[in-house]
PAZAPA-4460 file (N, C-alpha, C; in steps of 0.05 Angstrom, whole numbers, plus 32768, in hexadecimal, padded with zeros to 4 digits):
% residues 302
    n_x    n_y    n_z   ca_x   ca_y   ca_z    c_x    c_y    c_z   seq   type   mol
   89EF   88A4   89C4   89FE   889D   89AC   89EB   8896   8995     1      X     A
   89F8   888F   8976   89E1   8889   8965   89E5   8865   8961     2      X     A
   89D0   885B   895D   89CB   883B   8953   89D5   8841   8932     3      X     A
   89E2   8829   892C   89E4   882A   8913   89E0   8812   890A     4      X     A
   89D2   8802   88F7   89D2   87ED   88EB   89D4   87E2   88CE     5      X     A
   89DA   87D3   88C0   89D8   87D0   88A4   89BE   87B9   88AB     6      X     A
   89A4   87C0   8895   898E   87AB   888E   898A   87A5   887F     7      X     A
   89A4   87B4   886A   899F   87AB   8840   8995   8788   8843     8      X     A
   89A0   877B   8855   899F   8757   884B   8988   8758   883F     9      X     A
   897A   875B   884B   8956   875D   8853   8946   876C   8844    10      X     A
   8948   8776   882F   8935   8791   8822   8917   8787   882C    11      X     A
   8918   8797   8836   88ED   87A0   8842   88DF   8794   8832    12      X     A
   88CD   8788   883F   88B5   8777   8832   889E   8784   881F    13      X     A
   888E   877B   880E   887C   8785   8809   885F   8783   8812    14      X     A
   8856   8770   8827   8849   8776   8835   884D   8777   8850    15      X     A
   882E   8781   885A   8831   877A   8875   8839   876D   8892    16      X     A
   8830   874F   8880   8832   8733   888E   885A   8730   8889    17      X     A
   885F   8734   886B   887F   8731   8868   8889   8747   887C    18      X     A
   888B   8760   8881   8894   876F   8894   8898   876B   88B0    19      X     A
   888A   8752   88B5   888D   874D   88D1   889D   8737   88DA    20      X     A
   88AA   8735   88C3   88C2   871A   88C0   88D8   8726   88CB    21      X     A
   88E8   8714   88D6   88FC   8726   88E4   891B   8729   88CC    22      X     A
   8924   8736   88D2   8935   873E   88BC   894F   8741   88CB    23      X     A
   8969   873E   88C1   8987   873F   88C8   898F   8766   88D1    24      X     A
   899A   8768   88E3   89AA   8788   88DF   89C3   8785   88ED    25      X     A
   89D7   8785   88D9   89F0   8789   88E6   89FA   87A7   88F1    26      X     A
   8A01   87A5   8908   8A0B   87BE   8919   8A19   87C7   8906    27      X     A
   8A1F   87E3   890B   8A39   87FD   88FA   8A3D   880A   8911    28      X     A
   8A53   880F   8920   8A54   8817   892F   8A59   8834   8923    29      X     A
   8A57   884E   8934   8A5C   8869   8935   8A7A   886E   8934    30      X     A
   8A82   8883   891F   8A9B   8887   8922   8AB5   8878   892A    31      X     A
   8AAF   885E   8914   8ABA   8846   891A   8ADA   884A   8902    32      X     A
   8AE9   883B   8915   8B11   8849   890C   8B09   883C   88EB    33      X     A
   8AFA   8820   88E5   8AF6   8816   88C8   8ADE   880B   88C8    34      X     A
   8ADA   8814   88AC   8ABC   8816   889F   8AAF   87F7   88AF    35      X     A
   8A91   87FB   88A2   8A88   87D8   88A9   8A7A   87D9   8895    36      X     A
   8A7A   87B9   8889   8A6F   87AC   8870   8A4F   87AE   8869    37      X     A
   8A4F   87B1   8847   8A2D   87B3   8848   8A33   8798   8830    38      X     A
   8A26   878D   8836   8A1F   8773   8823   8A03   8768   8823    39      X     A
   89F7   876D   8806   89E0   8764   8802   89DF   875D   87DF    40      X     A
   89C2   8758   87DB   89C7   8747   87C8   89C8   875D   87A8    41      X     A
   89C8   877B   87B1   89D0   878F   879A   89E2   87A2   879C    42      X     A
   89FA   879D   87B4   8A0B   87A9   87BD   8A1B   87A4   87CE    43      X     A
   8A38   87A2   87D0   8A50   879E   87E1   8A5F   87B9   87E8    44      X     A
   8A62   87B3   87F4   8A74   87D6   8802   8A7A   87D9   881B    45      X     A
   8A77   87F0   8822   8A7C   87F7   883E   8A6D   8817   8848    46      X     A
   8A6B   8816   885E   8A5F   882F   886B   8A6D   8834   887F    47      X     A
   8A6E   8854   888E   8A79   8861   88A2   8A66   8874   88AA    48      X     A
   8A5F   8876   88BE   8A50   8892   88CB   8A62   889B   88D8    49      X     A
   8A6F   88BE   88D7   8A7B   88C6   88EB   8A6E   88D6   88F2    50      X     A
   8A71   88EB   8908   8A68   88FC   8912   8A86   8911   8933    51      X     A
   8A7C   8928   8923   8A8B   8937   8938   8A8D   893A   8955    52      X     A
   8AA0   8943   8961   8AA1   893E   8982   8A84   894B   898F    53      X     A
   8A70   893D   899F   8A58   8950   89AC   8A66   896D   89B1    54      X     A
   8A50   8975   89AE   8A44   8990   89AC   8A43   899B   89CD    55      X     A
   8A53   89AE   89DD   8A44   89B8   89FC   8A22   89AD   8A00    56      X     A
   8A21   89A9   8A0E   8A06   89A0   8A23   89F2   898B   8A09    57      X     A
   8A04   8985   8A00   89FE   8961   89E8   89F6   8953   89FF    58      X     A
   89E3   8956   8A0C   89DB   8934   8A24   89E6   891C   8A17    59      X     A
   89CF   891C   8A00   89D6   88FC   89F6   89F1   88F1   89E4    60      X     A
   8A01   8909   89EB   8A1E   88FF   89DE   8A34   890B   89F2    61      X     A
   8A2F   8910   8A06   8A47   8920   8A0E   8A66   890F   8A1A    62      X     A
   8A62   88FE   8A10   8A79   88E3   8A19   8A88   88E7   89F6    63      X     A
   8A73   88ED   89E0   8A76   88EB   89BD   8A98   88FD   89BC    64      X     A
   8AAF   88EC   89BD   8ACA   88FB   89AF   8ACE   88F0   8999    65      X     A
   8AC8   8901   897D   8ACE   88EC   8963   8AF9   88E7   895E    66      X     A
   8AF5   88D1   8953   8B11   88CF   894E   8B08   88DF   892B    67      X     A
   8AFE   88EE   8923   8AF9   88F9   890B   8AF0   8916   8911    68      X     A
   8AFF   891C   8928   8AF6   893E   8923   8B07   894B   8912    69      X     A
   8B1D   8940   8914   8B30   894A   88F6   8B21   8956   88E1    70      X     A
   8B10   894D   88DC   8AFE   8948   88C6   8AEA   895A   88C0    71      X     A
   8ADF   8961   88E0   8AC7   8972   88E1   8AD1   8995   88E4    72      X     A
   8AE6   8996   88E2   8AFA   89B3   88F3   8AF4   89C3   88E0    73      X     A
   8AE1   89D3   88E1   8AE4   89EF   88D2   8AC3   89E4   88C4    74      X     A
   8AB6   89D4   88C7   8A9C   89D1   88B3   8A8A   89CE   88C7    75      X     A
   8A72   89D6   88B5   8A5D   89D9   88D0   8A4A   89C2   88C9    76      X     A
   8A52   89AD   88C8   8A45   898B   88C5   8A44   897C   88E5    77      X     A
   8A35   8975   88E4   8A2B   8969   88F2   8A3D   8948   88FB    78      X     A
   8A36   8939   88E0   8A38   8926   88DA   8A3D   891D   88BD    79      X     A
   8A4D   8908   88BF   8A4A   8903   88A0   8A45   88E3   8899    80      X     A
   8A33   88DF   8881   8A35   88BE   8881   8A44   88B2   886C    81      X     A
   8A48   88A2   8863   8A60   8898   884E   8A52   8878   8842    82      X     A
   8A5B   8879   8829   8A4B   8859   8823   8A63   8856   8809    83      X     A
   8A6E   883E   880B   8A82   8837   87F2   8A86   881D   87EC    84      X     A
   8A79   881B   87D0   8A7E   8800   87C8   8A6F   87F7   87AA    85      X     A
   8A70   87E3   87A4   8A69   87DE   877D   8A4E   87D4   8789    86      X     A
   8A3F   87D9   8772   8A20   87D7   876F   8A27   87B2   875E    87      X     A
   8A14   87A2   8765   8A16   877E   8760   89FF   8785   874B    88      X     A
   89F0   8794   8749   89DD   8791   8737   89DA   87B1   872F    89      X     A
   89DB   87B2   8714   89D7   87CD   8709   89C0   87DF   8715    90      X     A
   89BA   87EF   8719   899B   87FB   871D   898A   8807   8709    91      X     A
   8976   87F9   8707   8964   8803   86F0   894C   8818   86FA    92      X     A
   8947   882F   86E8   8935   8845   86F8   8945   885D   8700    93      X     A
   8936   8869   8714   894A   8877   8723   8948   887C   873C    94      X     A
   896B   887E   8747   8972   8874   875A   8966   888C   8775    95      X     A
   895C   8885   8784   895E   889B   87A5   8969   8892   87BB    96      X     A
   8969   88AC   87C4   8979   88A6   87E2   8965   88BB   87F1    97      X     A
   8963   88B6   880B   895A   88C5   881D   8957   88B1   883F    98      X     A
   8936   88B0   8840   8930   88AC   8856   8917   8895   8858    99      X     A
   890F   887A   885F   88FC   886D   885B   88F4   8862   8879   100      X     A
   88E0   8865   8880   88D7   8856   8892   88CC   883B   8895   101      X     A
   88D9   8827   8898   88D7   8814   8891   88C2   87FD   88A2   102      X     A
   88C5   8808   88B8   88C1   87F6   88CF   8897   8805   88DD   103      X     A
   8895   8820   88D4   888A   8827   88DC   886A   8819   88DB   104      X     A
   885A   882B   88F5   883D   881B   88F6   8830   882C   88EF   105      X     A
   8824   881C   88D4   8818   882C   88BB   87FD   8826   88C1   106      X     A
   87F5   8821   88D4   87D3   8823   88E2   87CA   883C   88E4   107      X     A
   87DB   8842   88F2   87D5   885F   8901   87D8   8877   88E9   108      X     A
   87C9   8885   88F1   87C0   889E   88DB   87D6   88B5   88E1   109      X     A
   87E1   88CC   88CC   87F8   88D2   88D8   87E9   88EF   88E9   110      X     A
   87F5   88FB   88FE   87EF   8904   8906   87EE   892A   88FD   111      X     A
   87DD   8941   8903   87E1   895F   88FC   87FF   8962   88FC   112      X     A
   880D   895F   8914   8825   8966   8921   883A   895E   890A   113      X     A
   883A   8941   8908   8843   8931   88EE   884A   8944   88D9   114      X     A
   882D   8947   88D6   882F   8957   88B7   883D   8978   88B0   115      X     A
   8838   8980   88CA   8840   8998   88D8   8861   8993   88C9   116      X     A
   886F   897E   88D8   8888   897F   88E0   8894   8975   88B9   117      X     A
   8888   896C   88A9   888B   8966   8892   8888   8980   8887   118      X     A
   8875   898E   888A   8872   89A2   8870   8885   89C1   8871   119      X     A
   8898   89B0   8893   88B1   89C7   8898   88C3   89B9   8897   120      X     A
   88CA   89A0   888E   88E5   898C   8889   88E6   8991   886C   121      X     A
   88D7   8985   8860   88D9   8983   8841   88E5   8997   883B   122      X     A
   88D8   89AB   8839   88E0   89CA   8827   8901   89CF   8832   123      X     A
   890F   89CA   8849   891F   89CE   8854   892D   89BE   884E   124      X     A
   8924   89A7   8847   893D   8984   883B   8946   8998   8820   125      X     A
   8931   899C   880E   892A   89A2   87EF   8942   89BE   87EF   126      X     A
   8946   89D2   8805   8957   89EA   8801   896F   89E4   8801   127      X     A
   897B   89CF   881A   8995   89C7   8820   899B   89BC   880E   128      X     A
   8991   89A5   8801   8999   8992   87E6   8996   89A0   87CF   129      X     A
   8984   89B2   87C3   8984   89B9   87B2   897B   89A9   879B   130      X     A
   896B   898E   87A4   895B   897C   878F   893E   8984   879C   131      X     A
   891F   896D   878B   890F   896D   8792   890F   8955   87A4   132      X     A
   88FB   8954   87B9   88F8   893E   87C9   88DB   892F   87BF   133      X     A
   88DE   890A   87C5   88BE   8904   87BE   88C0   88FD   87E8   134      X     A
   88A5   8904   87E7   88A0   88FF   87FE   8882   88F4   880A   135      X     A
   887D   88DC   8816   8867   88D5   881E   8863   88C8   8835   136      X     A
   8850   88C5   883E   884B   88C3   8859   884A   88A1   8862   137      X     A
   8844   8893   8842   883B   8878   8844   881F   8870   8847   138      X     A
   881B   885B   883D   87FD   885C   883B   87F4   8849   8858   139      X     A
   87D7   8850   8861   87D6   884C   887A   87BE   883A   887C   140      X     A
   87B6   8834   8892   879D   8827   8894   87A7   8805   888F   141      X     A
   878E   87F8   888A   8794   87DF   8879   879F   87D7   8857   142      X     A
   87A2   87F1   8855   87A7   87EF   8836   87D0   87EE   883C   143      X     A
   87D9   87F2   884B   87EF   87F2   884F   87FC   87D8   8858   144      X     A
   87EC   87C3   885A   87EC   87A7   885D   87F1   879B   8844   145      X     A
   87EF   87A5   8829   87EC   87A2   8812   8808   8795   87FD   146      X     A
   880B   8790   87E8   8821   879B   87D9   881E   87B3   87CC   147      X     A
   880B   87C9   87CD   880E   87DB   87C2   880F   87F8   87D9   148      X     A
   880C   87E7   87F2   8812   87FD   880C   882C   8806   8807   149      X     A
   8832   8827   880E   884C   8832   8806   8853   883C   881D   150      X     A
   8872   8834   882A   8885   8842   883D   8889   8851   883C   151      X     A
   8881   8869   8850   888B   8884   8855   889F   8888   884C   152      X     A
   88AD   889D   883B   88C4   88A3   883A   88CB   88BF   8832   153      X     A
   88E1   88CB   8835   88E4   88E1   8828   8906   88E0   881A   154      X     A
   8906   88D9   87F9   8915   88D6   87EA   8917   88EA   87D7   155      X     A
   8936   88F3   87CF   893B   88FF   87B1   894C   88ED   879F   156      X     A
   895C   88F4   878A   8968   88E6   877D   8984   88EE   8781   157      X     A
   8999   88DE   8774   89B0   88D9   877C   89C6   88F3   8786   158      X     A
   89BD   8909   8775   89CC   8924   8779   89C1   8934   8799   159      X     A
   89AC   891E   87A5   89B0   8925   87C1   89C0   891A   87D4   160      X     A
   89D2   890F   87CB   89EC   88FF   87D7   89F7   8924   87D4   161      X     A
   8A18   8924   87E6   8A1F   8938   87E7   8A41   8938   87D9   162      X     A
   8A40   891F   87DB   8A61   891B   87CE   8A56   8903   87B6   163      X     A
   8A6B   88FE   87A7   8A65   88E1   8796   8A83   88E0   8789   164      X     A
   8A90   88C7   8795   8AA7   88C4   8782   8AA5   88B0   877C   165      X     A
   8AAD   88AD   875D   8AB0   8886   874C   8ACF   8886   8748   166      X     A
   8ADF   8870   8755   8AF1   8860   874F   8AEC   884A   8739   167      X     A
   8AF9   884E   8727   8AFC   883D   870B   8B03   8822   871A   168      X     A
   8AF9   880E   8707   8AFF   87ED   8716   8B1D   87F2   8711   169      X     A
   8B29   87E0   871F   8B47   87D9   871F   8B56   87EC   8730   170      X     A
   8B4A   8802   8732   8B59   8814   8748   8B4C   881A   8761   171      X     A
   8B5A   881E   877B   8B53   881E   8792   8B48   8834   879A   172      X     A
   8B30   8835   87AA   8B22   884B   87B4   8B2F   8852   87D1   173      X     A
   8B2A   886A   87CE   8B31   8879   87EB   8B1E   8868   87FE   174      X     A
   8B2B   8864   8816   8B18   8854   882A   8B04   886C   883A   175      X     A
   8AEF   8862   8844   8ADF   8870   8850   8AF1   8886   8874   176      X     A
   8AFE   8876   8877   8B07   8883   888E   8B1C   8898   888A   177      X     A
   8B24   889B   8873   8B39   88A6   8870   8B27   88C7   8862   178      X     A
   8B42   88DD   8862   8B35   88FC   8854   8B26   88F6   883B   179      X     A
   8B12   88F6   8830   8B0C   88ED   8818   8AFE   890F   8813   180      X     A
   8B02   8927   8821   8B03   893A   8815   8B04   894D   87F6   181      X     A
   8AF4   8956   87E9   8AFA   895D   87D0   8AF2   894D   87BB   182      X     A
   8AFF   892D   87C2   8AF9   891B   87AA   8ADE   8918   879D   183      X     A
   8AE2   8917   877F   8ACC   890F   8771   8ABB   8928   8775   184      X     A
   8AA6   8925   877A   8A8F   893A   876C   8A7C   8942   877E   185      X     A
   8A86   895C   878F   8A7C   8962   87AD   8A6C   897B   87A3   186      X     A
   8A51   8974   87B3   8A3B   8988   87AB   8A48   89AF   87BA   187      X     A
   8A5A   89A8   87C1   8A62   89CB   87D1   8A75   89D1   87C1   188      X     A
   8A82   89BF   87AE   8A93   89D4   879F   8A8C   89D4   8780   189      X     A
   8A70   89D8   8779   8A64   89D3   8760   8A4B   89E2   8766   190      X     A
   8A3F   89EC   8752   8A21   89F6   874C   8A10   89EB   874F   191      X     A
   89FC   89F3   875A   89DF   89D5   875C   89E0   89C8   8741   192      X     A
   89D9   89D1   872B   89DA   89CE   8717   89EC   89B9   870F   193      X     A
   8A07   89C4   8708   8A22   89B0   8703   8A23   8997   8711   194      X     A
   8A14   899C   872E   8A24   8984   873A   8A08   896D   8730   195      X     A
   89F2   8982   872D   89D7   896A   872F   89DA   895E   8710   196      X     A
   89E6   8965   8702   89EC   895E   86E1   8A07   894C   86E6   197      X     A
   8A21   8951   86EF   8A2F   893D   86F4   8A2A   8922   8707   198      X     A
   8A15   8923   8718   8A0F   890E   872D   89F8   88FB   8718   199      X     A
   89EF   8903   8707   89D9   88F9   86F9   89E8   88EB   86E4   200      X     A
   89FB   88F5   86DF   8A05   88E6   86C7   8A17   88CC   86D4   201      X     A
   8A20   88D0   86ED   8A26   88BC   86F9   8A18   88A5   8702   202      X     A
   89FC   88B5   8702   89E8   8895   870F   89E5   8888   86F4   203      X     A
   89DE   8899   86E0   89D4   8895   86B7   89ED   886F   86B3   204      X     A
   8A09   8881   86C6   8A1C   886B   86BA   8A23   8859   86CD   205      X     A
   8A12   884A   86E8   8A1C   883F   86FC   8A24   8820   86F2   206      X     A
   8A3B   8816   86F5   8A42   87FC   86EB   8A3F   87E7   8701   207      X     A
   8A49   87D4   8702   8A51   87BD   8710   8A73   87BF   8718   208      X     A
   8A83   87CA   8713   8A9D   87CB   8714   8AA7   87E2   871F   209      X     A
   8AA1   87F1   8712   8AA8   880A   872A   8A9F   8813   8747   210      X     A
   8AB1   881E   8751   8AAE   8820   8773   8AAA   883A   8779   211      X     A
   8A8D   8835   8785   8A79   885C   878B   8A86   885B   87A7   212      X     A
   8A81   887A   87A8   8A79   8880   87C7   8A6D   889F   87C3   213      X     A
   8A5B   8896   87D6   8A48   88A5   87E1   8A4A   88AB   87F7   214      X     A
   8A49   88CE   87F2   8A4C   88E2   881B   8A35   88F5   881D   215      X     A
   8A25   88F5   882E   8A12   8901   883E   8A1B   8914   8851   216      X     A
   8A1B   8932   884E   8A1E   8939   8868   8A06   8955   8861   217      X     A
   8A00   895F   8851   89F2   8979   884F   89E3   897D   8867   218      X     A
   89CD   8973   886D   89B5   8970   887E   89C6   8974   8898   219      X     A
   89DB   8969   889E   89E4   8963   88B9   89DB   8976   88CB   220      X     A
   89D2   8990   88B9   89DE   89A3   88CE   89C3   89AA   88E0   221      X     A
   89B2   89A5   88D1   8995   89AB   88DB   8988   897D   88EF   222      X     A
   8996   8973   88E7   8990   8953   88ED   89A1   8951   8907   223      X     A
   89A2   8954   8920   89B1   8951   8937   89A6   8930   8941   224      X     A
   89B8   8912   892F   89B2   88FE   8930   89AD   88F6   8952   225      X     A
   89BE   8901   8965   89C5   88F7   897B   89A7   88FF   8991   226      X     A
   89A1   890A   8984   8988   891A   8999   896D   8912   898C   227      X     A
   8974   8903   896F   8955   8900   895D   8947   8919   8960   228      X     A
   8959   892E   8951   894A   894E   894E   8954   895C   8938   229      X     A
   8939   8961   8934   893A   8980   8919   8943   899B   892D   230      X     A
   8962   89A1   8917   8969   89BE   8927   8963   89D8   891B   231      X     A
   8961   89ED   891E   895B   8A00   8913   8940   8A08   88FD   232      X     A
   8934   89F1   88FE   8921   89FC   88E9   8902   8A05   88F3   233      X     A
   8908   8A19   88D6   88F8   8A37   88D7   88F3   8A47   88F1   234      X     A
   8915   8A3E   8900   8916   8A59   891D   890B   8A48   893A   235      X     A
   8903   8A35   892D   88F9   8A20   8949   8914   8A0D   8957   236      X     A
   8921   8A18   8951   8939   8A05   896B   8938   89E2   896B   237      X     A
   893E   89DE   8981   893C   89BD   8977   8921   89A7   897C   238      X     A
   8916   89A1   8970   88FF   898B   8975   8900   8978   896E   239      X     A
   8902   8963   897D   8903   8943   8974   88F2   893C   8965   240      X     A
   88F8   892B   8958   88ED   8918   893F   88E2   88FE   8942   241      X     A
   88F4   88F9   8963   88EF   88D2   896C   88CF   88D0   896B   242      X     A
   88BF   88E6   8979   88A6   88DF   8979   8898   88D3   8959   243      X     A
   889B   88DC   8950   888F   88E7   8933   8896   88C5   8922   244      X     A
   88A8   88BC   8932   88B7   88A3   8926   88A6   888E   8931   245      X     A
   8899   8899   894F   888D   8888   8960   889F   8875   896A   246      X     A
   88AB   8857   8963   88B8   8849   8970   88CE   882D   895F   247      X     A
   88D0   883D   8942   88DF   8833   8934   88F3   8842   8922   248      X     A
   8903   883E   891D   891A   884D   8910   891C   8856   88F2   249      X     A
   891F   886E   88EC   8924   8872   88D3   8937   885D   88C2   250      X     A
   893D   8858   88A3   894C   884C   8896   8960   885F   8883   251      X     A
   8977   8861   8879   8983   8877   8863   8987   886C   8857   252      X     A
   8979   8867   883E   8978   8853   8828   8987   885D   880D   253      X     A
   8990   884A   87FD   8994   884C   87DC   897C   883D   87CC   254      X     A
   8974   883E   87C3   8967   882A   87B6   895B   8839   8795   255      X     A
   8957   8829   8781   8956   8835   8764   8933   8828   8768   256      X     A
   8929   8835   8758   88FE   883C   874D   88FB   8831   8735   257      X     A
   88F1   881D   8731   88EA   8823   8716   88CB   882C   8715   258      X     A
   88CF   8843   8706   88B9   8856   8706   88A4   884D   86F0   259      X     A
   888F   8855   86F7   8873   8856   86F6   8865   886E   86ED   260      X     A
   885C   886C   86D7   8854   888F   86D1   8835   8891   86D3   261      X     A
   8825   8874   86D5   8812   8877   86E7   8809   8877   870B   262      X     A
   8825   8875   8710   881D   886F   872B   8839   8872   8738   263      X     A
   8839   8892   8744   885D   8896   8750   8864   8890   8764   264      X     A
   8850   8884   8774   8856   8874   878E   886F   8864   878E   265      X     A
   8880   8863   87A0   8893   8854   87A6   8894   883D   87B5   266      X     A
   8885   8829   87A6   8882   8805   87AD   888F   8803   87B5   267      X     A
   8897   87EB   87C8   88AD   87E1   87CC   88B3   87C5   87AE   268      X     A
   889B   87BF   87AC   88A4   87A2   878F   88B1   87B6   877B   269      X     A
   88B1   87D3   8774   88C1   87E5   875F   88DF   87E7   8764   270      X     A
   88E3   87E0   8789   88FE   87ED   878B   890F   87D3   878E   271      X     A
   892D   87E4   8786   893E   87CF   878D   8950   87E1   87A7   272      X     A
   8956   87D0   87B6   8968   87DE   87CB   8982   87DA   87C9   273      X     A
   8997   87E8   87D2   89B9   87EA   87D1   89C1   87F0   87F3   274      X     A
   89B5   8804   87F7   89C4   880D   881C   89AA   8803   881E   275      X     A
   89A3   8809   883A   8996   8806   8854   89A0   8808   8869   276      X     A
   89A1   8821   8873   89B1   881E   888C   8996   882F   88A2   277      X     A
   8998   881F   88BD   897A   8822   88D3   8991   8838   88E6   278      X     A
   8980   8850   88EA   898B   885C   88F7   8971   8863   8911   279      X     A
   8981   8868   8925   8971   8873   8940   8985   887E   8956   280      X     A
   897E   8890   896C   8990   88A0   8977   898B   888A   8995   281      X     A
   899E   8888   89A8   899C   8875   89B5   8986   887F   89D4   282      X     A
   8982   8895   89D3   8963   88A5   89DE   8943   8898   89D6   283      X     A
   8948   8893   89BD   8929   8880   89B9   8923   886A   89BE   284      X     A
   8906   8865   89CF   8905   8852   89D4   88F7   8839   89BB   285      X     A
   8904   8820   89C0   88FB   8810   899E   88F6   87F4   89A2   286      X     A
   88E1   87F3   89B8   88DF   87D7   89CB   88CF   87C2   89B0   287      X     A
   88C7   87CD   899D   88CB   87AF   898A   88DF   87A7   8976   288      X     A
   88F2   87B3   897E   8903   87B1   896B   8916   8796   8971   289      X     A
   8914   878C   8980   891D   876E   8987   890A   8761   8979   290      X     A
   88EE   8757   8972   88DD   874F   8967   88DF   8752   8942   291      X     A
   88F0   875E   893D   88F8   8765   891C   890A   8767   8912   292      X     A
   891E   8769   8926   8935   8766   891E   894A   8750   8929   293      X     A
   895F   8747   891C   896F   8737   8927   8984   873A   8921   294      X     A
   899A   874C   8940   89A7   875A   8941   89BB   874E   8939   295      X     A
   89D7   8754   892D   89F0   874C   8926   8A0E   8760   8927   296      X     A
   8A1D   8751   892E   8A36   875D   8933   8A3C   876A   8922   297      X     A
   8A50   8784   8912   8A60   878F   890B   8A67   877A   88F2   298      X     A
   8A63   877F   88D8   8A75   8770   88C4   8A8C   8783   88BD   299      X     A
   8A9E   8783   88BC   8AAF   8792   88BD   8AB8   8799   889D   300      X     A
   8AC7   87A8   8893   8ACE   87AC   8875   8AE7   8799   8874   301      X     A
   8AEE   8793   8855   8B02   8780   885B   8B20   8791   8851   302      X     A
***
């Protein structure tokens, strides 16, 4: 199955010594009947991961029956993720979403293989989305002990979300569990172009009052969460990723930059965070992850 957690409470330290503080993650369960709560101190909302019924000879899901295959019937997604709720603090900069490694041990030098497996992800993130990606490895050694050591990550900006609908304050948003199909401003039924010019003018105008949501599913199809594997790319079939992660979990972050036109690194003292959600497939092993984290029940949406 997949781990799901919310760690917004907590936004990542900027150094070393702060990183090793232990930090809150409330469980999200998988394909759960109602959303679960994200509350932090630049965002209220809610999140849903669904995902479709396993796949024939799925090892690590073959028990997986979604109550959301309704959902998946006729599309070739994988998975989809969902995030809905008002921003507590405006975002200044601009905003990304992608992938941060938060937890990782930035001692170690990254490896050929590593780099191998990046310079055939990227180009392949960059075709499906149809934005540019920033992507870096994080800075390593003892300089990553620093405040100016930078977290691996591989981020674009907001038009790499795949859906985006805003509910005006005073009126009710479609809930996450329900068909939210169509609504608002879905990258498949628009032009790269159109949709990356209408998603931008949406981040240009993000308030405090109105109610976003944000859907992820493009990638799904090549991301097989349950197995921690890259599928299909460039003709190579499936290869896990857990190694590459070593023994801590990726993060699927929001968070807004304020940018630097001498220095495009992505600090953590530049960012502000909104999601954080820790993801890992229940196949990896993550024996310090009791040492960093401090697990918590399900907050549920209200």
């Amino acid at each position: 199955t997949l781990c799901l957690y919310d760690a917004s409470p907590d936004p990542p330290a900027e150094t070393g010594e702060e990183r090793r503080k232990m930090r809150r993650a409330y469980h999200m369960p998988l394909n759960a009947l109602k959303e679960s709560r994200i509350d932090n101190a630049n965002f209220e909302g809610s999140f849903l991961f669904i995902h479709r019924d396993a796949e024939e000879g799925d090892v690590e899901g073959d028990n997986l029956t979604s109550p959301y295959q309704w959902h998946f019937a006729g599309k070739s997604r994988r998975w989809e993720a969902r995030v809905q709720g008002r921003f507590r603090q405006k975002p200044t900069g601009t905003l990304y979403t992608g992938c941060v490694l938060e937890d990782f041990d930035y001692s170690v030098h990254n490896s050929w293989a590593a780099s191998m497996l990046a310079a055939a992800v990227v180009p392949l993130m960059e075709a499906v989305v149809g934005e540019r990606f920033y992507f870096s490895w994080g800075t390593r050694g003892e300089a990553a002990e620093t405040p100016d050591g930078e977290l691996g990550s591989i981020v674009t900006c907001l038009a790499g979300v795949d859906q985006v609908i805003v509910c005006p304050a005073g009126e009710t948003p479609a809930p996450l569990h329900t068909d939210i199909s169509g609504l608002g401003l879905c990258r498949n039924a628009m032009s790269s172009r159109d949709y990356h010019t209408a998603v931008q003018t949406v981040a240009d105008n993000i308030n405090t009052e109105d109610t976003y949501t944000f859907c992820v599913w493009g990638c799904s199809k090549y991301i097989d969460v349950l197995r921690s594997s890259f599928i299909g790319i460039m003709g190579m079939g499936s290869f896990s990723y857990a190694s590459f992660l070593d023994e801590w979990p990726a993060h699927f972050i929001l968070y807004s930059l304020d940018e630097d036109e001498s220095d495009p690194r992505h600090l953590e003292r530049r960012k502000k965070y909104f999601v954080d959600v820790m993801v890992w497939g229940s196949g990896q092993d993550m024996p310090s992850m009791p040492w960093r984290y401090r697990f918590l029940d399900q907050r549920k949406s209200h």
